[in-house]
C-alpha positions as CSV (number, residue, x, y, z in Angstrom):
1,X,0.7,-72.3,-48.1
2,X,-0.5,-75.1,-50.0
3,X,-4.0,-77.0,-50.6
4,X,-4.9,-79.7,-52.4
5,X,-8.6,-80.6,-52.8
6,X,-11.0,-82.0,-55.0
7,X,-13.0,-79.2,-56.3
8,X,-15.7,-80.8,-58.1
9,X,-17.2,-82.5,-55.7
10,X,-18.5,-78.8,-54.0
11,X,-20.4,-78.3,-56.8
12,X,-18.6,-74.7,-57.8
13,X,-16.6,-73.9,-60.6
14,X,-12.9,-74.8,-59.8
15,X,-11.7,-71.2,-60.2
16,X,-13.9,-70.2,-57.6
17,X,-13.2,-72.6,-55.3
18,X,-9.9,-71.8,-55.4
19,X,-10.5,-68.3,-54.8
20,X,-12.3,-68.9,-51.7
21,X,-9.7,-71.1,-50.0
22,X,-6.6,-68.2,-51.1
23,X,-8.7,-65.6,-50.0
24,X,-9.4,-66.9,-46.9
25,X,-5.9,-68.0,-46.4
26,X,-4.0,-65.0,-46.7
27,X,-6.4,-63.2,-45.0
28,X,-6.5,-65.0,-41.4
29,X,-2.5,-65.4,-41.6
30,X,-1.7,-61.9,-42.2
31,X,-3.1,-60.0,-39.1
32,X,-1.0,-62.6,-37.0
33,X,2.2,-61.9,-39.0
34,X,2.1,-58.0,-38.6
35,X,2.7,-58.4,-34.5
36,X,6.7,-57.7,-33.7
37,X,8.1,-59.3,-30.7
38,X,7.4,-57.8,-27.3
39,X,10.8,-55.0,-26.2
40,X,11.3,-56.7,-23.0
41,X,11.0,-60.2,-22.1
42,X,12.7,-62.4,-19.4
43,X,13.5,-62.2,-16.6
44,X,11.5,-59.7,-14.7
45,X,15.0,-57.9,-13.5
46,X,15.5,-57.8,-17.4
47,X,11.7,-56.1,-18.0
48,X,12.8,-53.8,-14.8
49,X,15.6,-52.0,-16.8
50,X,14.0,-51.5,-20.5
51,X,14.6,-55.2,-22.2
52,X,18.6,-55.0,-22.0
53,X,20.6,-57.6,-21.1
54,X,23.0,-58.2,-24.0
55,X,26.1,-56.5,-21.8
56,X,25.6,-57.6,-18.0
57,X,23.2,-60.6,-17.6
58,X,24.6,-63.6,-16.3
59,X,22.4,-66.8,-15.3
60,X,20.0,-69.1,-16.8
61,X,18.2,-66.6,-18.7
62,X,21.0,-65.2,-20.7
63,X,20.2,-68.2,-23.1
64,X,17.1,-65.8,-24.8
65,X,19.6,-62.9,-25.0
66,X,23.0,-63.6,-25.0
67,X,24.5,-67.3,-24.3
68,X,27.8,-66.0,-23.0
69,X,26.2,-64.9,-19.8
70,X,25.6,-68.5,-19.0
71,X,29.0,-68.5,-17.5
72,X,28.3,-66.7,-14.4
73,X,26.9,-69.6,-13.3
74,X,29.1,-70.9,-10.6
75,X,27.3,-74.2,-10.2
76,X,23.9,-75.0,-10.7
77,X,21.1,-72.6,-11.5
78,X,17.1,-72.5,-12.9
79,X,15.3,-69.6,-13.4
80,X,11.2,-69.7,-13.9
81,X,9.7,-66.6,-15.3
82,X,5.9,-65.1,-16.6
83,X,6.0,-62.2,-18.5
84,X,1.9,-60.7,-18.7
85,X,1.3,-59.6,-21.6
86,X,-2.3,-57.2,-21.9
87,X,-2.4,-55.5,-25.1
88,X,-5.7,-53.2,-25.9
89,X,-6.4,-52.0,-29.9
90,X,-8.3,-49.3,-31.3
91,X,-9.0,-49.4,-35.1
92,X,-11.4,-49.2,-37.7
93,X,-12.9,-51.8,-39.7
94,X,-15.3,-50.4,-42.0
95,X,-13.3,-47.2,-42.7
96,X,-13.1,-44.1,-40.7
97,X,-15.7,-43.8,-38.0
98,X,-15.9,-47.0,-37.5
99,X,-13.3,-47.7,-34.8
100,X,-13.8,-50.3,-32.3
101,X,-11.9,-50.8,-28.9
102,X,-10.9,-54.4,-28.3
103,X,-11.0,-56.2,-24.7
104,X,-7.9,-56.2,-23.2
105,X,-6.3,-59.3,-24.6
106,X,-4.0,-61.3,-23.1
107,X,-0.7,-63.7,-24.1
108,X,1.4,-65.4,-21.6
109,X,4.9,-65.3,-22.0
110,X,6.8,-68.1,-20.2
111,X,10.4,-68.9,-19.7
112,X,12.6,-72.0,-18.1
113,X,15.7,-72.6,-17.8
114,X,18.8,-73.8,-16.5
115,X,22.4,-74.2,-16.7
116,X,25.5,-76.3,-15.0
117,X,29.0,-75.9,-14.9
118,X,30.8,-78.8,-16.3
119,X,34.3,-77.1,-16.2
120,X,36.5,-74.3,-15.0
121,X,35.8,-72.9,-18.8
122,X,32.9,-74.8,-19.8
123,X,29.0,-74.0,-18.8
124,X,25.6,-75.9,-20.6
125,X,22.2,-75.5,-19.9
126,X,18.6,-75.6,-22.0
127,X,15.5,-73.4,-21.7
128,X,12.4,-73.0,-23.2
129,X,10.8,-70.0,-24.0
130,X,7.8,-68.0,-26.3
131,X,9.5,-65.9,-28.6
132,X,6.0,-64.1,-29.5
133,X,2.5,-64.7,-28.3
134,X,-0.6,-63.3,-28.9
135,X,-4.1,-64.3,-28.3
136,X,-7.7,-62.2,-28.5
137,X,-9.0,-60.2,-30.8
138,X,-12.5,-57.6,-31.4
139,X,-15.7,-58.4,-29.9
140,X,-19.3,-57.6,-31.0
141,X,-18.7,-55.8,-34.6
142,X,-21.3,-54.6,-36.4
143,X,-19.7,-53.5,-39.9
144,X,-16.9,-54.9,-41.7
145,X,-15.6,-53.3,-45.1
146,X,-14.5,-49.9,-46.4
147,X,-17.0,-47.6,-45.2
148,X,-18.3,-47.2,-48.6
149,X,-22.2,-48.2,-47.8
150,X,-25.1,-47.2,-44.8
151,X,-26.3,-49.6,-42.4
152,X,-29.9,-50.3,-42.7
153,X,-32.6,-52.4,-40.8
154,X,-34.9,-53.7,-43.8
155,X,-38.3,-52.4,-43.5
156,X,-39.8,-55.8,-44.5
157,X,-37.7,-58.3,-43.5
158,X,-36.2,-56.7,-40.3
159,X,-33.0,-57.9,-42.0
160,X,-30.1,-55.5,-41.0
161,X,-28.0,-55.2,-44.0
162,X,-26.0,-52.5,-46.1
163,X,-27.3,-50.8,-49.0
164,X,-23.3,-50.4,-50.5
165,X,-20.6,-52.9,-50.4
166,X,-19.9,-53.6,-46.5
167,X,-20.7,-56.6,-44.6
168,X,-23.4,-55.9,-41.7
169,X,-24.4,-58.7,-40.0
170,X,-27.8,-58.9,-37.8
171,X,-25.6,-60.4,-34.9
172,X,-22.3,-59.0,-33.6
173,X,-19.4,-60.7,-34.4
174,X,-16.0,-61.6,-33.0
175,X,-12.5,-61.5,-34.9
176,X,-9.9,-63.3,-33.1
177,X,-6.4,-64.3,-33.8
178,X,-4.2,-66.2,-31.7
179,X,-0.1,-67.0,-32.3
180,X,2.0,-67.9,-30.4
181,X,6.3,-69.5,-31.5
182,X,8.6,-70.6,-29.1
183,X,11.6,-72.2,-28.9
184,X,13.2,-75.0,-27.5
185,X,17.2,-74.0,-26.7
186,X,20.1,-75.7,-26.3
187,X,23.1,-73.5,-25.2
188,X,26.8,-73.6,-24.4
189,X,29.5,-70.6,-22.8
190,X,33.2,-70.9,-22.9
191,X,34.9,-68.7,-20.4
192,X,38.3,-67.5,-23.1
193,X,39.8,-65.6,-20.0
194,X,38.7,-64.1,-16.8
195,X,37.6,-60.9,-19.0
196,X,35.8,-62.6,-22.2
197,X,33.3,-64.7,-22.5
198,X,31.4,-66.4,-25.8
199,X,28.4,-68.0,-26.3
200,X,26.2,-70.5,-28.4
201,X,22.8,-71.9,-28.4
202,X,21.2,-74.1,-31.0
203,X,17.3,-73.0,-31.1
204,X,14.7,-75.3,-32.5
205,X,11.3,-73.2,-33.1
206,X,7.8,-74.4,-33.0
207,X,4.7,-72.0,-34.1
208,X,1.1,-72.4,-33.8
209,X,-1.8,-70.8,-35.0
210,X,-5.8,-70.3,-34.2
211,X,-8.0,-67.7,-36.5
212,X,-11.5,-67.3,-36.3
213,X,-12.6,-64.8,-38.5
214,X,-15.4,-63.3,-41.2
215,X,-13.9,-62.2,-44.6
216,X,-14.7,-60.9,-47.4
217,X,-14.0,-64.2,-50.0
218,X,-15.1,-62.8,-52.9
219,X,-16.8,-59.8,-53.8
220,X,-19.8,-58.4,-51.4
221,X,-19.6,-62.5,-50.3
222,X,-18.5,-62.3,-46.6
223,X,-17.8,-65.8,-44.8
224,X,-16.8,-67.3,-41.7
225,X,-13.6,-68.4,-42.1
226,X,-11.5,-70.8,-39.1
227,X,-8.0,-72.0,-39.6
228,X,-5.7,-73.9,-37.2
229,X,-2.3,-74.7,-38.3
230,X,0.9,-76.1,-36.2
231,X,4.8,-77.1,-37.2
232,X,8.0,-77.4,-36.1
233,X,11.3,-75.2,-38.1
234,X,14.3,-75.0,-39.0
235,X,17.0,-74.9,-36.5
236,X,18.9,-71.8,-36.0
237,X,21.6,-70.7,-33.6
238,X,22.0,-67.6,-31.5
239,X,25.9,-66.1,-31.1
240,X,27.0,-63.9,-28.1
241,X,30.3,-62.5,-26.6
242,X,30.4,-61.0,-23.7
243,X,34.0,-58.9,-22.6
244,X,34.8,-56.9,-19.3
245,X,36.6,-54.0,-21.4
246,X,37.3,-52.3,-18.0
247,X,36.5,-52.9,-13.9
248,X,33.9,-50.5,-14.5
249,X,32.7,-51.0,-18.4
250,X,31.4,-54.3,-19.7
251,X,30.4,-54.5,-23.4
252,X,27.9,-57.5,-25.4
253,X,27.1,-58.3,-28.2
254,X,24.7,-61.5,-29.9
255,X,23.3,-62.3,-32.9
256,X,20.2,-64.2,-34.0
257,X,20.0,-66.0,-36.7
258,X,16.7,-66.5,-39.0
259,X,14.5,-69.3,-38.8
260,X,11.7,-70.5,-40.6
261,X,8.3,-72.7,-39.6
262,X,6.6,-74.5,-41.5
263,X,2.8,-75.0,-40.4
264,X,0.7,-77.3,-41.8
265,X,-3.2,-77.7,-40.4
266,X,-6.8,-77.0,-42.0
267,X,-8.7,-74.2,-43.1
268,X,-12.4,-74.3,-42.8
269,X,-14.7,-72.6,-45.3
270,X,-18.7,-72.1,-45.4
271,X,-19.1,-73.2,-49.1
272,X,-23.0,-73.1,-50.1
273,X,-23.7,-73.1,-46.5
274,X,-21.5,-76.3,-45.8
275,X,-18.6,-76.1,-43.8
276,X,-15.5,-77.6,-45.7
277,X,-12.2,-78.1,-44.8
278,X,-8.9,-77.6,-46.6
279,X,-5.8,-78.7,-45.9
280,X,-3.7,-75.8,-45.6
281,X,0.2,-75.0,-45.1
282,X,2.2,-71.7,-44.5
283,X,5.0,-70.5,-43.5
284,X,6.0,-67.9,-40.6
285,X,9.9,-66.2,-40.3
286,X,11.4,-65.3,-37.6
287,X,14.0,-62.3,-38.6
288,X,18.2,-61.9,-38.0
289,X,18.3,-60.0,-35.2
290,X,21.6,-58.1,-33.9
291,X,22.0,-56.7,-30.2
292,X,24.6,-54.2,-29.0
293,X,25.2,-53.7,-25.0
294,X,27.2,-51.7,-22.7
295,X,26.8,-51.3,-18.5
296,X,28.1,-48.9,-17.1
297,X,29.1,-50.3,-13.3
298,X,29.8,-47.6,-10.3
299,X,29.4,-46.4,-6.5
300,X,31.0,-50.1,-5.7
301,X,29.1,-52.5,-8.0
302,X,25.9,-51.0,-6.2
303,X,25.1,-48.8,-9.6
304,X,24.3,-50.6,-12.7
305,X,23.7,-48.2,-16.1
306,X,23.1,-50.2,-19.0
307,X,22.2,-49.1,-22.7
308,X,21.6,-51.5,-25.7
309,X,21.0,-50.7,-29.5
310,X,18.5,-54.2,-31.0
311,X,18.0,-54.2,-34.7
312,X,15.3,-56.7,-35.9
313,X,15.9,-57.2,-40.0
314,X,12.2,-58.0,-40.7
315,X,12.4,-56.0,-44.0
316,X,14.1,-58.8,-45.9
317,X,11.8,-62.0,-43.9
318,X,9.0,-60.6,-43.6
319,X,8.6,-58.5,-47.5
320,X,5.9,-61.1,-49.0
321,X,4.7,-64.6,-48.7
322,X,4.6,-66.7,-51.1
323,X,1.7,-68.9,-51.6
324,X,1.4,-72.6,-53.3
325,X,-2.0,-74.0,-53.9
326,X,-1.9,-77.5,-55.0
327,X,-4.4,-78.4,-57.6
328,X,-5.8,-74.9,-58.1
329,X,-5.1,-74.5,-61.5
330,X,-2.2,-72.5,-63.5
331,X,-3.8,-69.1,-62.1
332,X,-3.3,-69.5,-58.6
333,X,-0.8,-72.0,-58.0
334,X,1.5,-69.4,-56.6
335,X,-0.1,-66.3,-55.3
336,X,2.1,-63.7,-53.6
337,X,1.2,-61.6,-50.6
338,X,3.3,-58.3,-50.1
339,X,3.7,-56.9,-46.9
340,X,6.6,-55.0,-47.0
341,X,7.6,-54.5,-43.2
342,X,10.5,-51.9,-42.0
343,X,13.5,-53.5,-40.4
344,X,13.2,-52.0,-36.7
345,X,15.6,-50.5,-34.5
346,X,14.8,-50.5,-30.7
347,X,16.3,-47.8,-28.3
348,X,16.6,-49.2,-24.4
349,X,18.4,-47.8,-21.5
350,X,17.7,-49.0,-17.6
351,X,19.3,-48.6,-13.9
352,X,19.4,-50.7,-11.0
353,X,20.4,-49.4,-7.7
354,X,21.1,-51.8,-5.0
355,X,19.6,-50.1,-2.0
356,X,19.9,-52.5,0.0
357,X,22.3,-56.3,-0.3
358,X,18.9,-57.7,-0.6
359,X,16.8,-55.1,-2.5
360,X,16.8,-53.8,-5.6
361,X,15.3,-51.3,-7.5
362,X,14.9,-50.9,-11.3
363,X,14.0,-48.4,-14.0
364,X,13.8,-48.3,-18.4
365,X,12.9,-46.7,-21.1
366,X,13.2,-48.0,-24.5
367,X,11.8,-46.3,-28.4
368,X,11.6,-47.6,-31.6
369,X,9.9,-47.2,-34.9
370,X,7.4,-49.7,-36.1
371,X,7.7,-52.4,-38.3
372,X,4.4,-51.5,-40.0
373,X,4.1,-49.1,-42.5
374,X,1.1,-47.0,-42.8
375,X,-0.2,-48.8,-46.5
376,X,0.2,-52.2,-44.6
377,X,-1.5,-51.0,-41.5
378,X,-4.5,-53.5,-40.5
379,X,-6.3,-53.2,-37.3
380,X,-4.2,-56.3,-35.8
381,X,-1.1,-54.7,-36.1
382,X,1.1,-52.0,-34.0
383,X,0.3,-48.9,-35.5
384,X,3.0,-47.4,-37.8
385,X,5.1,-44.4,-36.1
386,X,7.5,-44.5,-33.0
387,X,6.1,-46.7,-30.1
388,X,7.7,-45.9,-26.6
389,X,7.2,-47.7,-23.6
390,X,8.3,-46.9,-19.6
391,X,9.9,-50.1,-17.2
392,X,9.8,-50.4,-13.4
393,X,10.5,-53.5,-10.9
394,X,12.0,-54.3,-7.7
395,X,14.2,-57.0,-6.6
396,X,15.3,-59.7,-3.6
397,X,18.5,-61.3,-3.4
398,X,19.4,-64.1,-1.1
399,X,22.3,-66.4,-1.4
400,X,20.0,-69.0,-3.1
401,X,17.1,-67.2,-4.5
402,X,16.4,-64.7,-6.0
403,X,12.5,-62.9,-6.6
404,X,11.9,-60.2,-9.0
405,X,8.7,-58.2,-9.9
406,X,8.6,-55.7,-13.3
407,X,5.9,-53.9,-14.9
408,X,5.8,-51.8,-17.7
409,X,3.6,-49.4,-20.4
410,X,4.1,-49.7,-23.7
411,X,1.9,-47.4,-26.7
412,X,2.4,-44.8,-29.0
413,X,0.5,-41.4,-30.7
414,X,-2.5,-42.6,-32.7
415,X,-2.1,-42.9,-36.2
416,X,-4.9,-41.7,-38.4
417,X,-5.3,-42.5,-41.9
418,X,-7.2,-39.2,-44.1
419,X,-8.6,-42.1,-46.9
420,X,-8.9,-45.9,-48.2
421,X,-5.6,-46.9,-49.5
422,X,-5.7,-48.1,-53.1
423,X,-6.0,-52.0,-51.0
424,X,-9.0,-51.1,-49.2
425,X,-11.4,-50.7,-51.6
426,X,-15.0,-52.4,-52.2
427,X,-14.1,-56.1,-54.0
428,X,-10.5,-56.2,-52.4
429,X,-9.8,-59.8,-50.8
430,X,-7.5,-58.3,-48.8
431,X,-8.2,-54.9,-47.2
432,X,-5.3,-53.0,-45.6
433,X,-4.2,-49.1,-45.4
434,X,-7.8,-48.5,-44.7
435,X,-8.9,-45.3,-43.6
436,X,-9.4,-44.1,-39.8
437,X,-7.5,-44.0,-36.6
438,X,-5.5,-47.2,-35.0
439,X,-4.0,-46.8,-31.5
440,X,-3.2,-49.5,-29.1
441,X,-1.5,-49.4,-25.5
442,X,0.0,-52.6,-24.4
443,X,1.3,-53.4,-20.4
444,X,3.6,-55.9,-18.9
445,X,3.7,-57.9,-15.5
446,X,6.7,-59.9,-15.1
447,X,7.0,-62.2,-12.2
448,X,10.5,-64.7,-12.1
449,X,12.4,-66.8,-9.7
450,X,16.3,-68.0,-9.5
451,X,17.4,-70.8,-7.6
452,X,21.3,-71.6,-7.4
453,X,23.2,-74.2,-5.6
């Protein structure tokens, strides 16, 4: 992240200044980071059976998973898909007691795509797709801090306020953060025999960002802090194989590899009751990501069992982030922000039964542990501890088209946190590990559509 300003013409002392525009910074961009990407995504027949796909799924929407299933196109194909995503939080922000239920907030998750057969051996296409999106955030707060004061209504004044350290503002307040990266891809699949099939897509990422927030800029000094910030990354590629070990077992296998965006926009600042804004940049990873698959086929191709290890490495991309403040003096020219996220490892299993040649129905399950650990824990993020989530959908099949429907659950126990961590504490520009119980429940509605030719 960098900004460059002219700090003498605010009328504060350059050090302070400064401090402001970090702490506001790398306060808005870390509750965005801390979301990991949604289990099951595209298509809805994929959301139907748990998020696999690595090992069986053939069409335009193998692109996102694997590329190698591109080749079970036969001619030409598109597929349009929606994934709904409603998430709902629970979590404290002034400490225990404190917690607060969010609106149901909503991200859109899209997908397009489509691929052609150029050769006996040879199949392109190109998609575009969200990788991760989130948008919403906590309505009406009255308290923001550590817990460490009493609300009060001034007997005088009327004036509500706080006779510790926490923020309580006479009007409610909002704190909303929206992200969303997707991904612009570019795949090819080479058919090596009738049993084995391989895979690549080049990905180009793009990110944006929208924060509206109140923080805590410098001690007891809370401020409304707004940031927008955009870029395009660095290309990356996604690898797949696909082989038909035996008429009833068929085995995958892709990996992602990490990109990085660059986002470059504006934070704006109250200072001395004027709103300023900074130029800001940052940075956002997107982690290596490995995928394992097998499906099971049986009772005539009319059973489909499929089970699929994913292991996200966000341990090594997302540890810290680095900071780089242009003109802010020796002090805080590079200010690092540690956030120390577990590498996860997701769990899925699903079914589809062909009932009927037209219908189909489908069934998941998938576990993992989350990437956040409890000292990192912030009321924006999963909370730490095993989520779990539970997949249904149906399908229709037609020579030409093809209409699927999925839904699914997705949550975990609540985890509660006994005291302040030594990073929530009265004067900290950054508060995370606070005290108090987080809990959130998230549900998917996937609607897509195949046409063929």
């Amino acid at each position: 992240m960098v900004v460059d300003w002219n700090a003498g013409s605010f009328g504060l002392p350059r050090v302070a200044v400064a401090s402001l525009a970090f702490v506001a910074l790398l306060s808005v961009v870390r509750p965005a980071r801390a979301n990991p990407e949604p289990p099951a995504t595209y298509d809805a027949r994929v959301v139907g059976m748990g998020g696999t796909a690595v090992a069986y799924l053939q069409g335009p929407a193998a692109l996102y998973h694997n590329p190698a299933g591109l080749d079970g196109i036969q001619s030409f194909e598109v597929t349009a898909s929606l994934t709904n995503l409603m998430v709902r939080f629970r979590a404290p922000f002034a400490g225990a007691g404190s917690e607060t239920t969010s609106d149901l907030n909503y991200a859109p998750l899209f997908f397009l795509g489509g691929g052609a057969r150029i050769s006996e051996r040879v199949t392109i296409g190109l998609g575009a797709y969200i990788t991760m999106g989130f948008g919403g955030g906590f309505q009406g707060l009255t308290r923001l801090g550590t817990g460490t004061g009493t609300c009060i209504d001034d007997p005088v004044t009327g004036v509500h306020d706080d006779e510790g350290t926490d923020y309580c503002p006479a009007t409610p307040i909002d704190q909303t953060v929206f992200l969303v990266v997707g991904e612009l891809a570019v795949p090819v699949a080479y058919k090596l025999s009738d049993h084995l099939r391989l895979g690549l897509s080049l990905r180009l990422p793009y990110a944006q960002e929208a924060v509206r927030t109140v923080q805590e800029v410098l001690p007891a000094v809370y401020q409304p802090v707004e940031q927008e910030v955009s870029g395009l990354g660095v290309p990356g590629v996604l690898l797949g194989v696909q082989w038909d070990a035996a008429p009833w077992l068929s085995l995958g296998f892709s990996y992602r590899s990490k990109v990085w965006i660059n986002m470059s926009g504006q934070t704006t600042l109250d200072i001395l009751g004027t709103p300023t804004a900074f130029p800001t940049r940052t940075r956002w990873n997107v982690p290596h990501a490995f995928r394992f698959g097998a499906a099971f086929h049986a009772l005539r191709e009319r059973l489909l069992l499929t089970t699929e290890l994913k292991i996200q490495l966000h341990h090594e991309a997302n540890k810290r982030q680095v900071f780089r403040l242009e003109g802010a003096g020796p002090d805080l020219s590079t200010i690092t922000a540690d956030f120390n996220w577990r590498n996860v490892y997701l769990f899925s299993a699903g079914a589809e039964y062909m009932a009927l040649p037209w219908l189909a129905i489908r069934l998941g399950a998938s576990g993992s542990r989350s990437a956040t650990p409890p000292s990192t824990i912030t009321p924006f993020t999963p909370p730490s501890g095993i989520l779990v989530a539970a997949y249904g959908g149906l399908g229709l099949r037609s020579d030409t088209v093809d209409l699927d429907l999925a839904f699914a659950w997705g949550g975990g126990a609540a985890v509660n946190i006994a005291e302040n961590g030594p990073h929530c504490q009265p004067g900290d520009r950054v508060k995370y590990g606070c005290s108090g119980s987080y809990d959130v429940n998230s549900y998917f509605l996937s609607l897509s559509a195949v046409w063929r030719r």
